[in-house]
Each structure stands twice: as structure tokens, then as C-alpha cells.
C-alpha positions as CSV (number, residue, x, y, z in Angstrom):
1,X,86.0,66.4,73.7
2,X,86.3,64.6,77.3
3,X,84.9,66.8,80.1
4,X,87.1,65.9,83.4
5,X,85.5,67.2,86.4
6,X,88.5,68.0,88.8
7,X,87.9,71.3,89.9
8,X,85.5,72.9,92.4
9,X,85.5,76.5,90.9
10,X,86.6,77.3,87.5
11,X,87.4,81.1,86.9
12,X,87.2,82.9,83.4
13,X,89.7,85.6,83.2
14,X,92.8,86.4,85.3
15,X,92.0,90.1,85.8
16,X,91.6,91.5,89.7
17,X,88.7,90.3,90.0
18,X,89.0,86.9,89.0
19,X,92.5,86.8,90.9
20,X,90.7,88.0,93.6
21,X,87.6,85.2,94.0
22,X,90.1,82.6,92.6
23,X,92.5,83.2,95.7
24,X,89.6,83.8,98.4
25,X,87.7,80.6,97.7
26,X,91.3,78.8,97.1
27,X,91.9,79.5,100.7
28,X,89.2,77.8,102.0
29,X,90.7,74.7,100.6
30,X,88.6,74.5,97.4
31,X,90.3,73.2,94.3
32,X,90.1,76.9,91.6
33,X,91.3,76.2,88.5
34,X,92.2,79.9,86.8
35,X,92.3,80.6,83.0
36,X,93.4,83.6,81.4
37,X,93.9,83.6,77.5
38,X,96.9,86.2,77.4
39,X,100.1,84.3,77.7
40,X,101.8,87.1,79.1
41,X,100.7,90.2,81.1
42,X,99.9,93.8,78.9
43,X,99.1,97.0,79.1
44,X,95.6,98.0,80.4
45,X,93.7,101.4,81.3
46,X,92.4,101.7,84.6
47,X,95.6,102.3,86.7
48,X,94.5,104.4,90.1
49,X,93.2,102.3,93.4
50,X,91.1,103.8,95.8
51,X,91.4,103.5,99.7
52,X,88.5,100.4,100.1
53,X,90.7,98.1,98.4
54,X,92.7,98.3,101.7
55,X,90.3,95.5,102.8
56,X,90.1,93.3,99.9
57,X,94.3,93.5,99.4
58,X,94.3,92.3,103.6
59,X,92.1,89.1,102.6
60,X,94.1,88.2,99.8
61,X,97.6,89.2,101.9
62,X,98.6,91.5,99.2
63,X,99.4,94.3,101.4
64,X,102.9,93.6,102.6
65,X,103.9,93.2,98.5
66,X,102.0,96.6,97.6
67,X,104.0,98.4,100.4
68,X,107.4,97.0,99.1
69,X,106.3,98.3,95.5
70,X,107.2,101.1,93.7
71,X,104.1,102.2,93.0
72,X,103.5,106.0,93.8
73,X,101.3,106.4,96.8
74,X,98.3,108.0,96.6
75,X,96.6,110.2,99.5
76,X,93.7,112.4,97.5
77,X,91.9,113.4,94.4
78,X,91.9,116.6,93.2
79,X,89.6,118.3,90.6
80,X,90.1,120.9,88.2
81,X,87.1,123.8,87.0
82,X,86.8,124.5,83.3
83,X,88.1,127.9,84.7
84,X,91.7,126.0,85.2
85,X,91.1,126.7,89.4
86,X,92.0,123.9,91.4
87,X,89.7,122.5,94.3
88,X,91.2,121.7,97.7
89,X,92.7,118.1,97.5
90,X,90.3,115.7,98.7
91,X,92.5,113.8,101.6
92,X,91.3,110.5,102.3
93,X,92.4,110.9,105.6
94,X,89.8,113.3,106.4
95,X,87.5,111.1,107.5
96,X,89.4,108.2,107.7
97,X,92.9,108.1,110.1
98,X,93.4,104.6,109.2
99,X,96.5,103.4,107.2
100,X,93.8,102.2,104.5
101,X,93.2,105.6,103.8
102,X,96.7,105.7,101.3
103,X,96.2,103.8,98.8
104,X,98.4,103.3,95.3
105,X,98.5,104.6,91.6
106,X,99.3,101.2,89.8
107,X,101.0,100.1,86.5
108,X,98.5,97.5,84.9
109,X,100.9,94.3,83.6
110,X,102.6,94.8,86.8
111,X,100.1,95.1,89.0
112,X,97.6,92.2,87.4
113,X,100.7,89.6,87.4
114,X,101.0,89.8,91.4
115,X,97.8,89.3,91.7
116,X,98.0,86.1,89.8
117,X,101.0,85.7,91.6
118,X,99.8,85.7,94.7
119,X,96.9,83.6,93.7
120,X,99.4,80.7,92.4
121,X,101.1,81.4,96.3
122,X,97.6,80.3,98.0
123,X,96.7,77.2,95.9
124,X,95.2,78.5,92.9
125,X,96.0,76.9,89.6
126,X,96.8,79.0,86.6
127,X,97.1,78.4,83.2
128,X,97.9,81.1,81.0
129,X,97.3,81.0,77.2
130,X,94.0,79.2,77.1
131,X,90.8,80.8,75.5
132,X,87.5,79.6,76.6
133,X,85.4,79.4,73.8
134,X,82.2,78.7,75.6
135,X,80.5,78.1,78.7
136,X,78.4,75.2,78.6
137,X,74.6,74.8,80.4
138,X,72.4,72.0,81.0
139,X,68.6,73.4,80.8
140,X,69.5,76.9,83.5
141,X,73.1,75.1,84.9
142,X,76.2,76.2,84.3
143,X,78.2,72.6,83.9
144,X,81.5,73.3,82.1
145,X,83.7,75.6,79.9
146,X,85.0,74.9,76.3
147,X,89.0,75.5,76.3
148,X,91.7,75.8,74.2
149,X,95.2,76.3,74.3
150,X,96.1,79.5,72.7
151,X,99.7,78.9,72.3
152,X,99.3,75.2,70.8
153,X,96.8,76.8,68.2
154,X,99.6,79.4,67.2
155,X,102.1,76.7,66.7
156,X,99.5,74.3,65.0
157,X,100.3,74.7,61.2
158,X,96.5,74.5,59.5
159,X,96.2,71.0,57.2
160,X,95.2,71.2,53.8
161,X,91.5,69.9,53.6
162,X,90.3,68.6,50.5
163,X,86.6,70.0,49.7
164,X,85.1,66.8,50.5
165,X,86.8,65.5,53.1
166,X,87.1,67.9,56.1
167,X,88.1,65.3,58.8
168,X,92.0,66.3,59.4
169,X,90.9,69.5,60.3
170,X,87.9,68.3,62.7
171,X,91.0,66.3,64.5
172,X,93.0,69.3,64.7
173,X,90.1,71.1,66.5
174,X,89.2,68.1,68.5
175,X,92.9,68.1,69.6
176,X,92.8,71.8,70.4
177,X,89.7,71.5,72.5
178,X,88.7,69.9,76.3
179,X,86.3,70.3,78.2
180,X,86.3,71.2,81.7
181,X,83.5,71.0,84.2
182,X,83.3,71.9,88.2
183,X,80.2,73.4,90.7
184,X,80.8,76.9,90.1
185,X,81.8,78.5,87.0
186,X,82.9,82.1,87.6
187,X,83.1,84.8,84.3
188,X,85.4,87.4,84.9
189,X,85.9,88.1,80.9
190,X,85.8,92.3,82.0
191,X,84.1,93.9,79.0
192,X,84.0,90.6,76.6
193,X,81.2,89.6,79.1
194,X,81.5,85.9,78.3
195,X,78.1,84.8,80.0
196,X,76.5,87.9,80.1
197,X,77.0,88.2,75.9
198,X,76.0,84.3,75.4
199,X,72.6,84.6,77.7
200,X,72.4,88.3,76.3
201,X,72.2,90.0,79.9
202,X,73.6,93.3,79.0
203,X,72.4,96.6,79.1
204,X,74.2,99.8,78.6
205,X,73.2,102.9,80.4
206,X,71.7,105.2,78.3
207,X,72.9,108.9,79.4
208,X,76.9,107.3,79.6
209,X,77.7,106.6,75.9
210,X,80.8,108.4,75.9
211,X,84.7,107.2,74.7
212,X,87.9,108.1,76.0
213,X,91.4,108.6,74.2
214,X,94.9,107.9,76.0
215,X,98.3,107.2,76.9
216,X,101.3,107.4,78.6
217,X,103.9,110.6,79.2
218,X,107.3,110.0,80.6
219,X,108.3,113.2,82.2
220,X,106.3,116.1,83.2
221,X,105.1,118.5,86.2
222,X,104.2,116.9,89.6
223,X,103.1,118.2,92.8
224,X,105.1,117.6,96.0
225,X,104.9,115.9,99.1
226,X,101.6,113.8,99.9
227,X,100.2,115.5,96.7
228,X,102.4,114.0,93.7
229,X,100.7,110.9,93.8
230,X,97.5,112.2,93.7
231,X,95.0,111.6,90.8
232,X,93.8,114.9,89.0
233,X,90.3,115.3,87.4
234,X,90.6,118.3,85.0
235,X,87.5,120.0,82.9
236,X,88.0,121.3,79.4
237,X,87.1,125.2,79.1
238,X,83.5,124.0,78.1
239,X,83.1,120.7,80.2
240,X,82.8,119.1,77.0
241,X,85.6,116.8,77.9
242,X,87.4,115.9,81.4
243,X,91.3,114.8,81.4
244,X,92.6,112.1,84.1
245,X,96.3,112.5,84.9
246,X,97.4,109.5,87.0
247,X,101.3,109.5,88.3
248,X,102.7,106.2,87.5
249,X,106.2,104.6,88.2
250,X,109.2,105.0,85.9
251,X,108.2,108.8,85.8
252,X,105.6,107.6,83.9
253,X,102.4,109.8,83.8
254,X,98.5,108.2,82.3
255,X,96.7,111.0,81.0
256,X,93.3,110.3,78.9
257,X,90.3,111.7,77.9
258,X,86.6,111.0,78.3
259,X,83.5,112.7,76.9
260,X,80.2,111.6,75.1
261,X,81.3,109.2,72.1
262,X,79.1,111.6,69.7
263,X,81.2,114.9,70.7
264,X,84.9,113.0,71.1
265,X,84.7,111.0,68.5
266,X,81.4,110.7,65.8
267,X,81.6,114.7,65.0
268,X,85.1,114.4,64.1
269,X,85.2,112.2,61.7
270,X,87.7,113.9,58.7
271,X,86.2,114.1,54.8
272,X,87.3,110.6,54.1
273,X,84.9,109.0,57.0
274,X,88.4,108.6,59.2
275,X,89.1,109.5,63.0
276,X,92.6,111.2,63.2
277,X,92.9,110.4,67.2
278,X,95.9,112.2,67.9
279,X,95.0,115.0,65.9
280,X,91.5,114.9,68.4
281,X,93.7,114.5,71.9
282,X,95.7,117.3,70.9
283,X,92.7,119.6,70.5
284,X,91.1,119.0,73.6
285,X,94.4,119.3,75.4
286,X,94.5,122.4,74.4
287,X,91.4,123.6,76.2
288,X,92.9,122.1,79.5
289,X,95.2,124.7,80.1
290,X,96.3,123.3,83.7
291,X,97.5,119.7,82.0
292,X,99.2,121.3,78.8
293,X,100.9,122.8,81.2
294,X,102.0,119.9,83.7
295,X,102.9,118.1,80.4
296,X,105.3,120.6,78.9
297,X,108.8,118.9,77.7
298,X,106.8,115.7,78.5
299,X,107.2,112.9,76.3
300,X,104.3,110.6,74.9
301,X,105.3,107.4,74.9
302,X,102.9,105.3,72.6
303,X,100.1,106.3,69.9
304,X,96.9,107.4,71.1
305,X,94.6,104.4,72.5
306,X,90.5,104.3,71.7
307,X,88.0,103.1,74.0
308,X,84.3,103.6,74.0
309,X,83.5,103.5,77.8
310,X,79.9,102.4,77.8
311,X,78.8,102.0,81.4
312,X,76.6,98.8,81.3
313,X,75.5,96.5,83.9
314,X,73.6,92.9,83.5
315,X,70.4,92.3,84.5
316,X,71.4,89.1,86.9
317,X,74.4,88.6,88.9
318,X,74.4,85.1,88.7
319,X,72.4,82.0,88.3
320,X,72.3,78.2,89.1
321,X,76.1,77.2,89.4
322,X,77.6,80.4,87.8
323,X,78.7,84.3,88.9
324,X,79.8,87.6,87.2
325,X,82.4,89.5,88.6
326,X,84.1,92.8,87.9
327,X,83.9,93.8,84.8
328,X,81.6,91.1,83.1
329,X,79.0,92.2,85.3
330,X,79.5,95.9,85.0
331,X,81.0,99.1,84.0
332,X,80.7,102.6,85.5
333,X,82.3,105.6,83.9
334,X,85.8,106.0,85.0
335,X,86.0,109.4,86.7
336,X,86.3,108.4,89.9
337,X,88.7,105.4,89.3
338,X,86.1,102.6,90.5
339,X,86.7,100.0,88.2
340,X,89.5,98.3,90.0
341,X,87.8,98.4,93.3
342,X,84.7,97.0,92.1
343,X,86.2,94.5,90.6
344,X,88.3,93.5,93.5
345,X,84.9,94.1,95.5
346,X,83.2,92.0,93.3
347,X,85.2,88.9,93.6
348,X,85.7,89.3,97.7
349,X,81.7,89.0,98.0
350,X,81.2,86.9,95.2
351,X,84.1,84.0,97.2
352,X,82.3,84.4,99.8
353,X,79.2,83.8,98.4
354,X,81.0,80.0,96.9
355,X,82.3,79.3,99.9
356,X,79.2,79.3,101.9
357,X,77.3,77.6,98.7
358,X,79.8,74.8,99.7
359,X,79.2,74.3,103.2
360,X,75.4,74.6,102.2
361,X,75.5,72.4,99.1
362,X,73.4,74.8,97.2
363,X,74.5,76.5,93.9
364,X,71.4,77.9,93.0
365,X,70.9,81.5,91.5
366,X,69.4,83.0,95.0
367,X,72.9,81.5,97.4
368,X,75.8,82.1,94.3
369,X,74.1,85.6,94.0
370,X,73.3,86.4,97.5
371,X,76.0,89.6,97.3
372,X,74.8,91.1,94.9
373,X,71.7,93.4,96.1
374,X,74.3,95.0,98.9
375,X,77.0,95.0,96.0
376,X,74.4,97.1,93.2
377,X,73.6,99.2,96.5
378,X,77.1,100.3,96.7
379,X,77.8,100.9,92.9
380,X,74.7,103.3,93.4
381,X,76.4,105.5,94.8
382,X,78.9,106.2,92.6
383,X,76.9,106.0,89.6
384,X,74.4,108.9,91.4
385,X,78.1,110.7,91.7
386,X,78.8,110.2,88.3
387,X,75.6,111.5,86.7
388,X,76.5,114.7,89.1
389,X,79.8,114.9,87.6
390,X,78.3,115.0,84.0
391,X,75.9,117.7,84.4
392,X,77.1,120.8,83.0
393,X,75.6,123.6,85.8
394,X,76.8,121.2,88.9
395,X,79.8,121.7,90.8
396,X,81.4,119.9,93.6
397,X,82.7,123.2,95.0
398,X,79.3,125.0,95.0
399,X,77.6,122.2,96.4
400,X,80.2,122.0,99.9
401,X,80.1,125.6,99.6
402,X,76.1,125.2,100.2
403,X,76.1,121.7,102.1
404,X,79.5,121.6,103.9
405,X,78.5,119.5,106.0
406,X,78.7,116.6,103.1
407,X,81.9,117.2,102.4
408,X,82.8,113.9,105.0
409,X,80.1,111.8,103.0
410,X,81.7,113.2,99.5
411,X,84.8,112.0,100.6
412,X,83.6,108.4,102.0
413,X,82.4,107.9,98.3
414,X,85.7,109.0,96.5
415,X,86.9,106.7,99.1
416,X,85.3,103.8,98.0
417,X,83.2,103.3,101.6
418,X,80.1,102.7,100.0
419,X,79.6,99.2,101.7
420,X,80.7,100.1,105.2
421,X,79.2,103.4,105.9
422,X,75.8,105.1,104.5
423,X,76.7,107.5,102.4
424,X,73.4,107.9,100.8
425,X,72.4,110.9,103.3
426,X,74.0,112.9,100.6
427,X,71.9,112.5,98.0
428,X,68.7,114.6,98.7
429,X,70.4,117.5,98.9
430,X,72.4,116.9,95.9
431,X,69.5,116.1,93.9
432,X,68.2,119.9,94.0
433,X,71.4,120.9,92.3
434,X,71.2,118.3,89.3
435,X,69.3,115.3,88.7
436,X,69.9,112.1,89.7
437,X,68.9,108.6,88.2
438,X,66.3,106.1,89.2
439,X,68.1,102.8,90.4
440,X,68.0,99.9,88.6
441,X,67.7,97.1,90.6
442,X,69.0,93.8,89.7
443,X,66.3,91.9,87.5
């Protein structure tokens, strides 16, 4: 395997968030070499922006495309008792009159392609179809990634290898592979967690084991006006389970469900030892009176889809001449539709982060990770929400109805302004309501 060292940053993983770093640093006139291993762009959970990524979508110059989309607009979240009453919607433009504060409910393969799109527009190469097997260190470095092309390995029929002699397959693989080396090695692998698997960085949060079941409706109830696009947060009749309901184009609607992987899933298991997920989504639509209802003469469009949301984070955020973004750093329960913003989020700070360790010729752990103590701070918040969200007695409504006067600093959360304003005023008086977790700091 030859390594060829032509690149300045090369970025694992053409998700946001590596689209997002790949295009920032790009800019700057760096040389990003982008590999994602799916040759084509698929379906993915995790479909509903929130307003922050205004800011991150005016960096990359994405905001012009998302307005000519046909993505539904989105103004507010709205949550649903285990009663079936509905809250007020939560407008972002509450506390926000700014044009950030509408933001857009997104469909995945669409969505994921202009960002690669636009990262090809502003210098970034991108090669689809190529898996990196590993990344490569020398002592605590980060030098280099193992690739290989995942379409030339589909085509590639396998030899026939006599027992003892195994060398036309070794020139097969040697074939297959090359080795590519550059100053900054970035993992956005989401969940796979390339680096953060190989150096064993990962730690799941212990009180947020829970799964989630979905898919897609075409047809069904929607609000009007400003509130058709909005994304709906329902409770089951005994807040065993929450439903999402995201509008989506092509009168397409996401509706899932999330709850602790021991009550969805592990206590449901049939006779034979087998899960019967459909069977399980029906049931707990059934105690969500609201959404059966939105979803009458609806149409599901694809078998039920099994995740087990574990919310995770790694212990480091980078280290000499490598960075996690998005995903492959962490994951937060998806109630209040963070993931795409942090990712995004992620790979804004992290580029700038590069950039400056390329003016300062330093790629050590403490420059490549300089972001991430304010970047933890902000994922604070919403995890502190989250555990809020999850305890049984607590209720958003009771709480305004005691504290109205953190209704502005609930909203700036949902919001995603959790690294331009202090929202953390909040907390104290939450805190007698339900209990909140200890931060973790970054290790």
C-alpha cells in the first residue's frame, strides 16, 4: 500500500457534519479530501432542523438553496400530555424576530446530497463509494486512513486460493487498498464511531438506554398555516413512550417512537425469543390517541425501522492531528431534534479549530480540540432538558405555569441558542421539579 500525502484534511463520513467541516476549512483554501462509503444517498432518521442552524447554513452559503426547497417550513414545536391536551406551540419567534428563527423539516437523502453538493461547489473533493477500513497512528498521531473502493470490491470476482498458497488473493486486497495521509484527519463516521471505537473512547449514558421504532406515512392530518410544519412531541397515556410526528415533503409524514429499550423492546419479546416490531408500534399507537388520530386513512409507506438510541459521548474530542464531529463524538436522545444541529455545530467549530491549527502550525490535541469545552457546554443544556423530559412527575406546562418567566429561556433551548445566549439561568429552578445530572466534562 503506497501512502500519498496530498491532502491537508481528510474527512471520514459525508454526513452534515463532515459536509459541514469539509466545506468550512475547504474555503480557506485548504486542500479536504471527503470520503463517504455509500455510493449513493439513503434514507436516514433524524429529519427536523432547528433555528441555530440558521448560522452554520450562512457559513456554508446553503441558505439561498434551503429557501428554494421544498422542504416544509418549520416555525415551532408543540408537545402533547399523556392526557391527549396539547401545549401552546412553542414559536421560535418569541424570542427571536430574526428570519433564523424558521427553520425546515428535511428529507434525509435529499438533504445530505446538497450538502455534499455544495461542498463539491467550494473546493471539496468527494469520492463516494470508498470504505475506510482504518485510521492509522504513529505513537498518539493520527497520520493516515486505510481506503478502499467499495464499488471496485463489489465488481472484483474473489480468486480461487489454493490452501497453500494465498498470494492472488493478498494481490487482490493490496489492489483494493491505498493509503492516504494529510495533517488533520477528521471522523465523522456518526454512530460507527471510527476513532472513537478503535481508541475505545465511548461511553454511553447510563439513564438514556432507550430504542425507537419508525417510519414514513403518506397522507394524514395537518395543522394550518405557520403550524403544519411544526414538529409534534406526543406522550403515550402512561409516558411510557413519546411519538415524534415530523411533516415531510411529498405529503410525506416521519412518525417514530422512543422509550427505554427494556420497556419498547426487551419485554416484548414473543414465545419464540422474536420482536414482532410492527405488532409493538401498533400498540403504542394506540395509547396516543391525538396521532392515531392525525394518521387516520394514512398510509405507511415502509416496514417498521429499529434503532437503539443510546446517548453516548467520548471521553476526548480530539487529539494530536485528528477530531470527532457530530455523531462520532456524540449522541443525545432525539426529543428535541438536536442531532442535526450538533452535528452541523460540530463541524462549524471543529473547521475552525483546523484552520487556525494551520496558521499556527500546531495540530496538537489542546489547538484541534480547542472547541470543544464551549461545544460540551452547549450540549449540556439539552441533555439537562432531556433528563426533564424523561421524568415521569415533570411537565413543561407546570413548570411555566410556576416559572413563567423561563418560558423565553425554554424556548432559546428548543431553539438551539445554547452557544450564543446563557440559557443556563433556567436550571435551578427546574431542578426542584426533577432531577438533573451532574456534567460530564470532557476527560
Amino acid at each position: 500500500m503506497n501512502r500519498h500525502q496530498n491532502y491537508d484534511t481528510i474527512v471520514i463520513g459525508g454526513g452534515p457534519a463532515g459536509s459541514t467541516v469539509a466545506t468550512l476549512v475547504a474555503q480557506h483554501g485548504y486542500r479536504v479530501l471527503l470520503l463517504e462509503r455509500e455510493t449513493e444517498p439513503h434514507f436516514k432518521i433524524g429529519e427536523s432542523l432547528i433555528p441555530a442552524t440558521y448560522w452554520t447554513f450562512k457559513r456554508l452559503g446553503m441558505l439561498e438553496k434551503l429557501r428554494a426547497s421544498h422542504f416544509p417550513q418549520k416555525y415551532s414545536v408543540q408537545f402533547y400530555s399523556r392526557t391527549g391536551k396539547a401545549s401552546s406551540p412553542f414559536y421560535f419567534f418569541q424570542t427571536n424576530p430574526h428570519e433564523s428563527a424558521v427553520t425546515w423539516q428535511v428529507l434525509r437523502s435529499e438533504f445530505d446530497q446538497m450538502l455534499l453538493d455544495n461542498a463539491k461547489e467550494k473546493g471539496v473533493e468527494v469520492r463516494r463509494g470508498v470504505r475506510v477500513r482504518e485510521v492509522l497512528f504513529e505513537r498518539d498521531r493520527a497520520v493516515g486512513v486505510v481506503v478502499q473502493n467499495v464499488d471496485r470490491q463489489a465488481r472484483e470476482p474473489a480468486p480461487t486460493v489454493d490452501a497453500g498458497n494465498s498470494s492472488p488473493l493478498l494481490k487482490i486486497v493490496a489492489n483494493l487498498r491505498e493509503t492516504l495521509s494529510a495533517p488533520v484527519i477528521v471522523d465523522s463516521t456518526g454512530q460507527r464511531s471510527l476513532i472513537g471505537r478503535q481508541l475505545n473512547l465511548n461511553t454511553t449514558e447510563p439513564n438514556l438506554k432507550m430504542a425507537s421504532l419508525f417510519t414514513h406515512y403518506k397522507g394524514g392530518h395537518r395543522d394550518e398555516g405557520i403550524d403544519e410544519g411544526a414538529t409534534l412531541i406526543l406522550h403515550t397515556e402512561e409516558k411510557d413512550s413519546w411519538f415524534w410526528s415530523i411533516p415531510l415533503p411529498y405529503n410525506r409524514t416521519s412518525v417514530g417512537v422512543v422509550g427505554q429499550l427494556d420497556y419498547l423492546l426487551q419485554s416484548r419479546r414473543e414465545a419464540n425469543g422474536k420482536l414482532n416490531v410492527q405488532k409493538i408500534f401498533t400498540e403504542e399507537l394506540a395509547k396516543c390517541a391525538p396521532l392515531k388520530h392525525r394518521l387516520d386513512g394514512a398510509k405507511q409507506l415502509f416496514p417498521i425501522q429499529t434503532t437503539k438510541d443510546f446517548s453516548y459521548r467520548a471521553s476526548r474530542i480530539a487529539g494530536n492531528n485528528w477530531v470527532l464531529v457530530g455523531d462520532a463524538f456524540g449522541f443525545l436522545d432525539p426529543v428535541y431534534s438536536t442531532g442535526l444541529f450538533l452535528a452541523l455545530k460540530s463541524g462549524e467549530m471543529a473547521a475552525d479549530a483546523i484552520v487556525e491549527a494551520f496558521e499556527k502550525n500546531d495540530f496538537s490535541e489542546s489547538q484541534l480540540g480547542s472547541f470543544g469545552p464551549a461545544f460540551v457546554k452547549g450540549m449540556e443544556a439539552f441533555r439537562k432538558l432531556v433528563y426533564a423530559f424523561y421524568t415521569k412527575e415533570f411537565s413543561f406546562a407546570q413548570f411555566l405555569s410556576q416559572y413563567p418567566e423561563h418560558q423565553g429561556g425554554i424556548i432559546d433551548i428548543l431553539s438551539g441558542d445554547v452557544f450564543r445566549k446563557d440559557v443556563t439561568h433556567i436550571f435551578p429552578a427546574m431542578a426542584e421539579m426533577c432531577s438533573l445530572p451532574p456534567e460530564v466534562p470532557l476527560g
